[in-house]
C-alpha positions in Angstrom: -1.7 0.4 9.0 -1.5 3.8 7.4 -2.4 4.7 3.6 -1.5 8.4 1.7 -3.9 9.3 -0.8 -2.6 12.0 -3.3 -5.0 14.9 -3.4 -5.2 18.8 -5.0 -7.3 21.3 -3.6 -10.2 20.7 -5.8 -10.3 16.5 -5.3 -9.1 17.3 -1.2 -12.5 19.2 -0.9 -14.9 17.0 -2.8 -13.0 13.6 -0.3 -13.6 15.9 2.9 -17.3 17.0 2.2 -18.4 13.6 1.1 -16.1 11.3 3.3 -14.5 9.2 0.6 -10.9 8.7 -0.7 -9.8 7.6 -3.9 -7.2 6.9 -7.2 -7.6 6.3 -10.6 -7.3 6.9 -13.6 -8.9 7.9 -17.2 -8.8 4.5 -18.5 -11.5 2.3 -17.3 -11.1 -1.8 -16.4 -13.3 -3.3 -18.7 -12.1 -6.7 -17.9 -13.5 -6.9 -14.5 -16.6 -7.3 -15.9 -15.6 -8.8 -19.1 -12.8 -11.1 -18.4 -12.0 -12.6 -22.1 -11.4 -8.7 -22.9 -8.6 -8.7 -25.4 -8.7 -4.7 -27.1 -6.5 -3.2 -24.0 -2.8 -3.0 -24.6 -0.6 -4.9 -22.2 0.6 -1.8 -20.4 -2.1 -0.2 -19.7 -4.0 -3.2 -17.9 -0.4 -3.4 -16.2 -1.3 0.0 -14.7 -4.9 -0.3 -14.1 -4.2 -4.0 -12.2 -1.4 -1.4 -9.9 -4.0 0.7 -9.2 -6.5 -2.0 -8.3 -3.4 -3.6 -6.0 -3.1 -0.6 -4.4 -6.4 -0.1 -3.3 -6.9 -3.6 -2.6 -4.3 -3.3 0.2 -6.4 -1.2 2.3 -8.5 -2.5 5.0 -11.2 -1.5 7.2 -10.2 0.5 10.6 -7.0 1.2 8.4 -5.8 4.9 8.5 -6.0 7.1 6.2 -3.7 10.6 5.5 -4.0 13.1 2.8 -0.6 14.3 0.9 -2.1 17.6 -0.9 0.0 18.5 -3.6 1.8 22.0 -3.3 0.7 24.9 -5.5 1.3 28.3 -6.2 -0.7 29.3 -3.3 0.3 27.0 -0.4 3.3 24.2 -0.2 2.7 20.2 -0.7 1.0 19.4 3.1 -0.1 16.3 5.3 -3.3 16.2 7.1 -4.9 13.7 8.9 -6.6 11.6 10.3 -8.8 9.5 9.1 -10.3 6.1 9.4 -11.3 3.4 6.5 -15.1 2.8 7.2 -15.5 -0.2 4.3 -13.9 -2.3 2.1 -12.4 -0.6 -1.3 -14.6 -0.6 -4.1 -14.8 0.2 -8.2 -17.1 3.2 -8.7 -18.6 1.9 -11.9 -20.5 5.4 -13.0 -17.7 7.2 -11.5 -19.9 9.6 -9.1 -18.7 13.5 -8.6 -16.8 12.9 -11.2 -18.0 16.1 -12.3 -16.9 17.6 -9.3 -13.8 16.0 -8.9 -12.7 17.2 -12.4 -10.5 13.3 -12.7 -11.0 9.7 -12.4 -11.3 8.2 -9.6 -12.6 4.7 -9.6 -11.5 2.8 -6.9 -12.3 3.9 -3.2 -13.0 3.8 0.3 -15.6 5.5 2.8 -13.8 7.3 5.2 -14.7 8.2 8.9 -13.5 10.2 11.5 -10.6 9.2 13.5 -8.6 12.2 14.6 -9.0 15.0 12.6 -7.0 18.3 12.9 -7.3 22.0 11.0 -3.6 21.9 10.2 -1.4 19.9 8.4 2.3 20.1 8.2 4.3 20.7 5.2 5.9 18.3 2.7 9.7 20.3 4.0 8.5 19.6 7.5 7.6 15.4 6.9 10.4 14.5 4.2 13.1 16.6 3.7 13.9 18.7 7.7 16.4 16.4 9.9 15.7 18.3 13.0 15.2 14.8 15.4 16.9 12.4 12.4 19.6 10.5 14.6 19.4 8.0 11.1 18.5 7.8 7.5 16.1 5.3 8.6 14.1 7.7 10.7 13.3 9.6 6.9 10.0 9.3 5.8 10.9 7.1 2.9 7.6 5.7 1.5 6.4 9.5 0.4 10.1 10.4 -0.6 10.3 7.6 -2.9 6.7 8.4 -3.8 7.3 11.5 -4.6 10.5 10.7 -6.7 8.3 8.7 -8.7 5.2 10.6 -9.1 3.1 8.2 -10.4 1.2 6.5 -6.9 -1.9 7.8 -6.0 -2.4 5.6 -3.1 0.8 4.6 -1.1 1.4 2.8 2.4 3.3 4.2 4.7 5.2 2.2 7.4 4.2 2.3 11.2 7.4 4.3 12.1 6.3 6.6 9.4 3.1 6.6 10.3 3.3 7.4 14.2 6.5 10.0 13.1 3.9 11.7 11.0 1.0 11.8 13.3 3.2 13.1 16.1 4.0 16.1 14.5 0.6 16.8 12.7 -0.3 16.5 17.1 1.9 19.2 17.7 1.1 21.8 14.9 -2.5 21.7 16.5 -1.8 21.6 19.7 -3.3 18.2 20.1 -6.3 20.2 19.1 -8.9 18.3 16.9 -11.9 19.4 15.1 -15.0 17.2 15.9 -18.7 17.0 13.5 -21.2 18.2 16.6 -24.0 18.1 14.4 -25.9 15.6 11.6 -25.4 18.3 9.1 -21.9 19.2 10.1 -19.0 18.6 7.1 -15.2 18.9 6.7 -14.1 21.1 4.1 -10.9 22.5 2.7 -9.8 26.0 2.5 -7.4 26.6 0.1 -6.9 30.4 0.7 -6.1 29.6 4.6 -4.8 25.5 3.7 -6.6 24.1 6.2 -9.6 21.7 7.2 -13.0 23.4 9.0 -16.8 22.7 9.8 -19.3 23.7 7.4 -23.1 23.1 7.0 -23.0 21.2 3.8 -25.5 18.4 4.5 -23.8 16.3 1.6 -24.2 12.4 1.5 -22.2 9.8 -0.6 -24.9 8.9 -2.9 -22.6 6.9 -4.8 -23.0 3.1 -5.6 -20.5 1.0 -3.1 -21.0 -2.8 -4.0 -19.2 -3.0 -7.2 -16.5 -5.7 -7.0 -12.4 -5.4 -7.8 -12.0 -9.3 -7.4 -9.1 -10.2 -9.9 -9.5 -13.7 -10.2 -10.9 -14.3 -13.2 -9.0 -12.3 -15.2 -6.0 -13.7 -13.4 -7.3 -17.0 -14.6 -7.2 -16.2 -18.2 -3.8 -14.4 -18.2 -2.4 -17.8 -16.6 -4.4 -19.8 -18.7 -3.3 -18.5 -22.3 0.5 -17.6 -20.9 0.3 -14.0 -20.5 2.3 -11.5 -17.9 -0.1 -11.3 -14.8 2.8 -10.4 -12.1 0.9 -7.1 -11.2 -2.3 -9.4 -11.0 -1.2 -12.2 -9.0 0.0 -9.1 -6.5 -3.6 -7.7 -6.8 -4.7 -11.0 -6.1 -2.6 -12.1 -3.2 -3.3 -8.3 -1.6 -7.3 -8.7 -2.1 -7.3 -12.6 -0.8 -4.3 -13.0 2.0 -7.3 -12.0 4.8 -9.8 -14.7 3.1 -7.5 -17.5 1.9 -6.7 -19.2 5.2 -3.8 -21.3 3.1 -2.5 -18.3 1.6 -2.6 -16.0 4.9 -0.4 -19.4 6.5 2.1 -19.3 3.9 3.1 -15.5 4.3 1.8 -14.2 7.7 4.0 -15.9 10.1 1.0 -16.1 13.0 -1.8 -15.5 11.5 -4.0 -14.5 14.6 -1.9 -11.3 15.1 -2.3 -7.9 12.8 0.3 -7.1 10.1 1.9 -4.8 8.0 1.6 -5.4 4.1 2.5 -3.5 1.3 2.7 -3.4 -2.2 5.6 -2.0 -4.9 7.7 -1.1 -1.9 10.2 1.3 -2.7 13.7 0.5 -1.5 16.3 2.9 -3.7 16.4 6.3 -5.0 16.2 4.0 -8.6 13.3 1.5 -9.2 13.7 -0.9 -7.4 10.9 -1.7 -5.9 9.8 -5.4 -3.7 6.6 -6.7 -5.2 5.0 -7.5 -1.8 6.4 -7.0 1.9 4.9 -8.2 5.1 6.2 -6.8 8.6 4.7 -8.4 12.4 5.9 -7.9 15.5 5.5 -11.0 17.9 7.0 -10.6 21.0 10.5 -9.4 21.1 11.0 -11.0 17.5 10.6 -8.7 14.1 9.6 -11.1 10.9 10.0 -9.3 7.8 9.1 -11.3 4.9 9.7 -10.5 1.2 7.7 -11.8 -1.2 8.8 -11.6 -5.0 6.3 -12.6 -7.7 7.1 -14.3 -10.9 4.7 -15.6 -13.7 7.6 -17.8 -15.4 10.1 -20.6 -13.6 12.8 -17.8 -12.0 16.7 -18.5 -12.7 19.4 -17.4 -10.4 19.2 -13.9 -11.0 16.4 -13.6 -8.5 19.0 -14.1 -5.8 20.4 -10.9 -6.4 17.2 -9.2 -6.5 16.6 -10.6 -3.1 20.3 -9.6 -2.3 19.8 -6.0 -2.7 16.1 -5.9 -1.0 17.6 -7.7 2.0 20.8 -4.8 2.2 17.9 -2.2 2.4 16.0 -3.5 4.6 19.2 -4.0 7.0 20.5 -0.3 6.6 16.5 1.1 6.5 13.9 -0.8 8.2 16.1 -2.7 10.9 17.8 0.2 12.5 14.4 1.2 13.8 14.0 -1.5 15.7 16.0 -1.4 19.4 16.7 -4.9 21.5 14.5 -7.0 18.8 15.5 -9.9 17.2 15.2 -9.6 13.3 14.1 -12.1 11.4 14.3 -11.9 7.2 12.5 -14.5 4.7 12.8 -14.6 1.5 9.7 -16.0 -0.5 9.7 -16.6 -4.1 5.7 -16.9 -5.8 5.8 -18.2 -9.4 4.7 -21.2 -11.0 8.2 -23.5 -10.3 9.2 -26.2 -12.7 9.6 -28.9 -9.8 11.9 -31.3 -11.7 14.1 -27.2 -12.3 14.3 -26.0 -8.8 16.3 -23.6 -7.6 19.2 -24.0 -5.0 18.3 -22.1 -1.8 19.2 -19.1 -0.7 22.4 -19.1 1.7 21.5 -18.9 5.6 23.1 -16.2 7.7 22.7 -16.6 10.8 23.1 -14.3 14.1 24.4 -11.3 12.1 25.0 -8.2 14.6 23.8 -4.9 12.9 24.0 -1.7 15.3 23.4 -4.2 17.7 20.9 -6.1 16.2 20.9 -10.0 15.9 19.8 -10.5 12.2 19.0 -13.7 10.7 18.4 -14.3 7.2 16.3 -17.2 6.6 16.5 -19.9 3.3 14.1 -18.6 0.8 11.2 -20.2 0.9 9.1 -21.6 -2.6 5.4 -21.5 -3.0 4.3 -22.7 -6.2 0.9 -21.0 -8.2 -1.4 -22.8 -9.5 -4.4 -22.8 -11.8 -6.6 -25.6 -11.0 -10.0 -25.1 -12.7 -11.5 -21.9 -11.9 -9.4 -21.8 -8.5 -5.4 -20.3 -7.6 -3.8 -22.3 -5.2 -0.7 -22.2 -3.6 1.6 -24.8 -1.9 5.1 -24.6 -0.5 7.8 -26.8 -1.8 10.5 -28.3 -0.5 
């Protein structure tokens, strides 16, 4: 899958030049290393766990584009593309900082994947409709994104994704730019908004070990009854490839690769669906939203699932020609069993611009904190 990372011309130069992306922010998460930290206000742990979630949600051989932010000298632009070449770590002593003039704690090494001079421009990628035949052919993720302002790294879906490369393809020509020797860099001109070579000789130097595992301060917000949705998200986004239980209860084959993403926007407001997960087997689509609770949910949580599963019809579905569509609901929170909810309706065989749609019952998976361990387990 595909991953934007936010960038201005002074942060674009210092990624290209040292092969890194990253987000953060100035405040610095204290309780990774000291999990029984209570000085932090709620809402800004809130934030720094988002951040965290989002960076946790990118893997290795996952691609990466840059979204640099328009100025007075050259329009918002895409370029791309690049390659994730390890998994996303906290950059304790915040290296280049300096350079970087920000924050930016929480990164990945980057490689070369496809790399081209030009980018296209934020008019070109969100708001032209030459080639829309549908509003669901709109790059959505970044238009949301950019509605919002406040995501430094955001998914993109694979119809965005392959939309977006196409057209950064055909503003070069299909022309990339290669590294032919050791000491050969990227850089960024701003004067000519571009990527070129350059002898720069420059080496992350940069610690790359330092862990963004959420689980013990997940532990102690479930253990003393605190908020820890935007945790348990972190958590499920940095686990789902390791817990083999987990991974069974979400992805619906678990050998095959999968779309996942985090705060997906679905509405010009803020509505946004805690965790989505999108595979393709065979001639079947399986969409699966996941909403995350850290108290017993009442009813109302239908008609959060209501309005995520009317966007997904009008925005995500049309995209897919002659495939079956198949939509399940998941509820993660820590159920009262003897206080269940009644399941979700099942709609069944429901012909949208000729796709068959089928709306599954919503499915409940109860979290748990059993000693120094979060399990899960599906009840029926």
């Amino acid at each position: 899958m595909t991953h934007v990372f936010i960038v201005d011309d002074i942060t674009f130069d210092i990624h290209l030049k040292y092969m890194f992306a990253g987000t953060g922010t100035e405040n610095e998460p204290i309780f990774l290393d000291n999990c029984q930290y209570k000085d932090m206000h709620y809402a800004t742990e809130r934030n720094l766990v988002a951040l965290i979630a989002d960076i946790s949600r990118v893997k290795i051989d996952d691609e990466i584009l840059f979204y640099l932010q328009g100025n007075e000298n050259h329009s918002g632009t895409i370029f791309g593309i690049f390659k994730v070449k390890n998994n996303p770590f906290y950059c304790k002593d915040n290296y280049l900082q300096s350079d970087l003039k920000k924050n930016l704690q929480y990164r990945v090494l980057i490689e070369v994947d496809e790399v081209y001079a030009q980018g296209i421009s934020e008019y070109t990628a969100l708001d032209s409709l030459q080639n829309i035949e549908h509003p669901s052919q709109m790059c959505w993720s970044l238009i949301y994104r950019k509605l919002r302002g406040n995501r430094g790294c955001t998914m993109i879906t694979d119809y965005e994704t392959e939309r977006l490369k196409y057209m950064i393809k055909k503003a070069n020509n299909n022309e990339v730019i290669t590294l032919s020797n050791d000491n050969d860099r990227f850089s960024y001109d701003s004067q000519n908004n571009c990527i070129y070579v350059t002898l720069h000789n420059t080496i992350y130097g940069g610690k790359k070990d330092e862990s963004l595992d959420i689980t013990k301060r997940l532990l102690v917000k479930m253990q003393n009854n605190k908020a820890y949705e935007t945790h348990l998200q972190a958590y499920i986004l940095q686990h789902i490839n390791i817990d083999n239980n987990l991974k069974q209860l979400l992805v619906p084959n678990t050998e095959n690769s999968f779309w996942i993403g985090n705060e997906v926007g679905c509405g010009v407001g803020m509505q946004k669906i805690d965790i989505l997960i999108i595979q393709l087997l065979n001639r079947t689509l399986h969409i699966n939203i996941v909403e995350l609770k850290c108290i017993n949910p009442n009813k109302s949580i239908f008609e959060q699932l209501k309005r995520y599963i009317d966007w997904i019809k009008e925005y995500i579905c049309p995209l897919y020609k002659d495939k079956k569509i198949q939509i399940n609901p998941i509820i993660i929170a820590p159920f009262d069993k003897n206080n269940l909810l009644p399941n979700l309706s099942t709609e069944e065989n429901i012909t949208i611009n000729k796709h068959t749609v089928t709306i599954e019952k919503v499915k409940y998976i109860n979290v748990l904190k059993e000693g120094d361990n979060i399990t899960f387990e599906e009840l029926t």
